[in-house]
Phi, psi and omega in degrees: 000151192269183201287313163267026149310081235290160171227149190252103166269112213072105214269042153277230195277002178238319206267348189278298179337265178341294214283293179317318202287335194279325174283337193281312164293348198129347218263146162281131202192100161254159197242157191246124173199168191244357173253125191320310202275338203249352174276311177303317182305299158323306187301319237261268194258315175140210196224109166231154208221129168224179186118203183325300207279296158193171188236138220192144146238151164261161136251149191219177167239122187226169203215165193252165196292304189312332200262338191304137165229165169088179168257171154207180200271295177288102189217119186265106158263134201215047172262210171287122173339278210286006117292022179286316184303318178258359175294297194308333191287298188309314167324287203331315187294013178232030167268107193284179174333296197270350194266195196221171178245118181252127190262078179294072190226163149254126185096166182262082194273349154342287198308301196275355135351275207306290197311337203249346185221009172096127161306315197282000168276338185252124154252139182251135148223180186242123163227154172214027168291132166244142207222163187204119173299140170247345206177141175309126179105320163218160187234163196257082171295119162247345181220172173275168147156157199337164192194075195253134108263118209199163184294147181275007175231029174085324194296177175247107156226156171347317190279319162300322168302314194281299172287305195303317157337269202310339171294316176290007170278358154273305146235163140257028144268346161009111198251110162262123218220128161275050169188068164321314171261349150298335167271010187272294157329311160298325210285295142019288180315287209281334173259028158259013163280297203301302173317315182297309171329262203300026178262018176244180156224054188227142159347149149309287143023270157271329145339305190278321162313285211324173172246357187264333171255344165339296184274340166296309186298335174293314177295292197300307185305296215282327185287308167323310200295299181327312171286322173301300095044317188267321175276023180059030163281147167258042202306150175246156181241140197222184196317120198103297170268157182223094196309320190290324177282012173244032179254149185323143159097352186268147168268186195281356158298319200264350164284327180284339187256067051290356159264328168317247172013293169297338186271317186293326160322313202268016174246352174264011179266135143329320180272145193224341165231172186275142208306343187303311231270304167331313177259002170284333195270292197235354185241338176092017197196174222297140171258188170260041201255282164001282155336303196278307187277330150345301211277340182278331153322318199278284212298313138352295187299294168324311166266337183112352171264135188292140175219089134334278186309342193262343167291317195277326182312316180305321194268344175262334150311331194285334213275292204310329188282355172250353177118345204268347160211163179298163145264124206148168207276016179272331187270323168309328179293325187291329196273307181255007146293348152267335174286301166292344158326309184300000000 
């Protein structure tokens, strides 16, 4: 395989997504997966992609880590937070000198990139687009959404210039940006909402409408923000969310009108819960929310700012995954009985 030859490391719902629009443009593009059945099926029949937006198939080639040959230029890692650390470990001998790891992640996974293959290896990207694996072979595109890239150290560069291009062969509202962790950040922000969603079994949607969760959920947004905001971040704003409104000084218009904004959105996607809620709900196994919110505590710590609600949140998804509580509005309520407490 040539060098340029983009490689997708983990063909689920984002990286299955992505990876089919690219092959479908032309771009040469094989994918890495840990799963036997959903690599034979791609080998096999091909990669399809349904739902809303449109329906497709490629053919493409994937492959198990053990099986993999060559170096490449490009390589879009698209796993679960809390596999980045051994993804990224797994990758490296097939990354060449010069090429770079685009992180399509949730949370700021940048960072244990960087650690593990060189800052100058690591590209941030943003994605808020929904997608759901359903079946070896195929995945579910249900919504549009935001889509950004851009160097974790601000420039506008060739290399940088170059994945967007190839991200807008996927959407072409595709964003290039110098300031990659303010939407990181935001994104950080706006999925410590969807993760509070899924300590329920209501739509996103309808989560974020009530009125009953309203006001818990605006604290959990202004505290994740209070930490950013403390790390000298500039958050952006994307469907929807509007980062000034949960900074000191906004009023309760402007917080009901960035959550109105978020609830039409998420109603106008096919996906109606959250990838959280999907593996606490129906695939059974562990989430990556811990991964995602962990660095926003420590950095909390680190500045000085209290984050209860985002602490307490990691432990009561860790209570569902284990059995020791339900998903329903008695455990979001346990979420806001630590806010009054604080």
């Amino acid at each position: 395989m040539s060098a340029s030859t983009i490689l997708v490391w983990g063909a689920g719902a984002i990286g299955g997504t992505v990876g089919a629009y690219l092959i479908r443009a032309g771009e040469p593009v094989v994918f890495v997966d840990r799963d036997p059945d959903h690599v034979a099926a791609i080998n096999a029949t091909g990669l399809s992609i349904t739902g809303p937006i449109e329906e497709f198939r490629v053919r493409a080639r994937a492959f198990l880590a053990k099986d993999l040959e060559g170096q490449f230029d490009t390589i879009f890692l698209c796993v679960k937070a809390h596999d980045t650390e051994a993804a990224a470990a797994a990758l490296a001998p097939f990354l060449t000198a010069d090429g770079c790891v685009v992180s399509l992640q949730n949370g700021l996974n940048e960072l244990v990139i960087a650690a593990k293959v060189g800052e100058h290896r690591t590209v941030g990207a943003f994605i808020n687009f929904g997608a759901d694996y359903l079946s070896p072979g195929v995945i579910h595109y249900a919504g549009r959404g935001a889509v950004v890239v851009g160097e974790i150290d601000g420039r506008i560069t060739q290399r940088a210039q170059r994945l967007h291009h190839l991200l807008k062969l996927f959407d072409d509202r595709a964003v290039l940006t110098p300031n990659i962790w303010g939407y990181l950040w935001s994104k950080l922000d706006y999925g410590a909402l969807l993760i509070a969603t899924a300590l329920t079994n209501e739509s996103i949607a309808d989560c974020l409408a009530s009125p009953r969760h309203r006001q818990l959920l605006i604290a959990l947004g202004r505290e994740v923000m209070a930490v950013a905001v403390a790390a000298g971040i500039k958050p952006e704003s994307f469907n929807g969310f509007d980062p000034s409104a949960f900074l000191p000084g906004a009023s309760e218009a402007e917080l009901h009108a960035s959550f109105d904004a978020m609830v039409a959105f998420n109603r106008r996607s096919a996906k109606s819960h959250s990838g959280i809620w999907r593996d606490l709900a129906v695939r059974k196994r562990r989430t990556e929310v811990a991964a995602q919110l962990a660095p926003v505590v420590e950095a909390g710590r680190r500045h000085g700012v209290a984050t209860p609600l985002a602490a307490r949140l990691i432990t009561l998804i860790g209570d569902v995954e284990e059995g020791r509580r339900p998903q329903g509005d008695a455990t979001l309520y346990a979420l806001a009985m630590k806010r009054a407490a604080a």
